[in-house]
N, C-alpha and C positions, 0 to 999 in steps of 0.2 A: 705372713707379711712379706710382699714381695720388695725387691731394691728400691723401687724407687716410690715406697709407700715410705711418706713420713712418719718419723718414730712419735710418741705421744710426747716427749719434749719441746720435737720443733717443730711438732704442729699448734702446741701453746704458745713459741716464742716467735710463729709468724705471724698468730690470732692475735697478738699484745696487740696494746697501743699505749705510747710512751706516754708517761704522766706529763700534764702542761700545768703552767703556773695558773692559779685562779683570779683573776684578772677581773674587775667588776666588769657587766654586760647588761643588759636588756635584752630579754625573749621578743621576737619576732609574733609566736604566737598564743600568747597567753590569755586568757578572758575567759573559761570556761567554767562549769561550776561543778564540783565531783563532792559524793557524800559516799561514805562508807558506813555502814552499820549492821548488826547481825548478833546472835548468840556466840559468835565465835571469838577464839585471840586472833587479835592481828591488825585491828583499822587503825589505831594509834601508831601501829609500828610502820604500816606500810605508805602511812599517809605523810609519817616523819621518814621515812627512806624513801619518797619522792622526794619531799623537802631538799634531805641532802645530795641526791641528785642533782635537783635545780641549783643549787649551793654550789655545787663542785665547775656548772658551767659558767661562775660567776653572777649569777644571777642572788637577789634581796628574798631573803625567804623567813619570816614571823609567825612565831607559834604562840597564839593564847588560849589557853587552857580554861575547861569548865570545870565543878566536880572534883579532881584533884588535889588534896589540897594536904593530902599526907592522909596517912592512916597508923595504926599501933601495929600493922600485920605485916609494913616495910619501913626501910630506913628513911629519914627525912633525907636524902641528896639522891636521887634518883639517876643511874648510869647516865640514860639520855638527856638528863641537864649538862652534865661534864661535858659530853659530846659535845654537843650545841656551842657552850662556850670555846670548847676548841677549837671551832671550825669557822673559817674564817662567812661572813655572808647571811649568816644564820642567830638569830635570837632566840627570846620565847619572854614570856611571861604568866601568872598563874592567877586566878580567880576563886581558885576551888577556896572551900571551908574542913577544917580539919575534919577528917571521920568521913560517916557515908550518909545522906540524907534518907532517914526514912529506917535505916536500919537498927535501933535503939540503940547504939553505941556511945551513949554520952554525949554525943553532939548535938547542938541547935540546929531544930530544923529552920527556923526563923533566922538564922546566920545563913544557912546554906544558902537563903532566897534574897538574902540581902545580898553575898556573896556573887550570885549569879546574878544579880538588877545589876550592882558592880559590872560583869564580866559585859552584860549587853551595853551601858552606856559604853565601856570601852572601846567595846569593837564595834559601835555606831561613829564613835571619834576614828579608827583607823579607816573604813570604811572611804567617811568623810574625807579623809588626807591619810591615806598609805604611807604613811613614811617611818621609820625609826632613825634615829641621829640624823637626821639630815637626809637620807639615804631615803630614795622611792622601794615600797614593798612592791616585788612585783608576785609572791605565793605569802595568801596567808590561810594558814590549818588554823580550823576553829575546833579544837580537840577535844570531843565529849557535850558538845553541845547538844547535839542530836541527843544524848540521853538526860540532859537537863532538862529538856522539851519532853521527853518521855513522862518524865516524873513531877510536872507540872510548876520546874523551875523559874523555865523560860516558854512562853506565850508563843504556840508554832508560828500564831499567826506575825509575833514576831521577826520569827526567824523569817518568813516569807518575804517580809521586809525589809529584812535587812539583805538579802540576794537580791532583791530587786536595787538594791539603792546601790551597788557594788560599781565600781567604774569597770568599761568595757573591757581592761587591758590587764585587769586583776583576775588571778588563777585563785578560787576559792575553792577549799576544800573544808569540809566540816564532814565528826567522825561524831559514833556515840549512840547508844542505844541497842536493844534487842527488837524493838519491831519496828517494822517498815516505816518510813518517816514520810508518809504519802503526800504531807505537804512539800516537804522538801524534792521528794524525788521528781517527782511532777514539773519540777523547776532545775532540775540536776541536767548537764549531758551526759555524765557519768555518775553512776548508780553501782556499787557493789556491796552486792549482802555477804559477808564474814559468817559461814555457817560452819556451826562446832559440830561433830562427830564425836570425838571423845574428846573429857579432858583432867586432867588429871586432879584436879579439885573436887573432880567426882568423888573422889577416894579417900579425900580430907589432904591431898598434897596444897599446903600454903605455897605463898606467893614465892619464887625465887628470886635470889640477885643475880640480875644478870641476863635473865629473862622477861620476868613481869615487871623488874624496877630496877 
């Protein structure tokens, strides 16, 4: 390292940039429509660390949840709920039915789909008027929907529907599922498949806190 090569300290403390207050805002350019879906971890998380992104520039950012609705294999208060309430700009709400649809676990699958007709008039209402408390949405994650649609929850041609009915200025993201969701993507500008390599479930490792909840 020669003199006048900065030391790896202050070349992190010229990279900074000071934190600012989050101050409600409107995006300039939001309207787009992204879906994430795949065999892999990660669309739920990466689709909620945009969210709080958008969140941190003051920007309205709503999460409602498909499918989810708790399970026996993690705790009922899941880390990224706390978060969410933490943070100032950012909601959520949940739709799911206890358990897994399809998977014998004691749950109704006739709940799950009742659940899910729930989850879509909803998000036909937000759609229709993007707002929470008064407040315009301007990102809303539709979280596992895409694998409601897989599992013959939600009607794709539904879902088609409801992207088309979306106003022009709302950033829609919906996540969910293992295969390709070719109704949706076909209508996506952004399209990313989550492809698993390994994972450690493979091996019988359960869900962790902290990680999967």
């Amino acid at each position: 390292m020669t003199d006048d090569t900065p030391s790896p300290s202050s070349a992190r403390e010229a990279a900074s940039v000071d934190e600012q207050p989050i101050d409600p805002a409107s995006p300039e350019e939001f309207g787009l429509v992204q879906a994430f879906w795949g065999d892999g971890k990660g669309k739920t998380t990466a689709a909620m660390g945009m969210g709080f992104r958008a969140a941190g520039h003051g920007y309205r950012v709503h999460m409602l949840q498909f499918m989810k609705g708790g399970a026996g294999s993690v705790e009922d208060v899941r880390g990224e709920y706390n978060a969410i309430e933490a943070f100032p700009r950012f909601s959520y709400e949940n739709s799911g039915h206890y358990g897994w649809h399809g998977f014998h676990d004691g749950s109704d699958d006739d709940e799950h789909a009742a659940r899910a007709e729930g989850g879509v008039a909803r998000l036909r209402d937000l759609l229709a008027d993007p707002q929470i408390d008064g407040e315009r949405v301007h990102m809303l994650i539709v979280d596992e929907i895409l694998y409601a649609a897989n599992r013959g929850l939600v009607d794709p041609e539904t879902v088609v529907d409801l992207i088309g009915s979306k106003p022009d200025d709302l950033e829609l993201v919906l996540t969910g599922g293992h295969d390709r969701p070719d109704y949706a993507a076909d209508r996506a500008d952004l399209v990313t498949e989550v492809r698993k390599e390994t994972h450690p479930i493979d091996d019988g490792q359960g869900a962790r806190k902290g990680t999967e909840y």
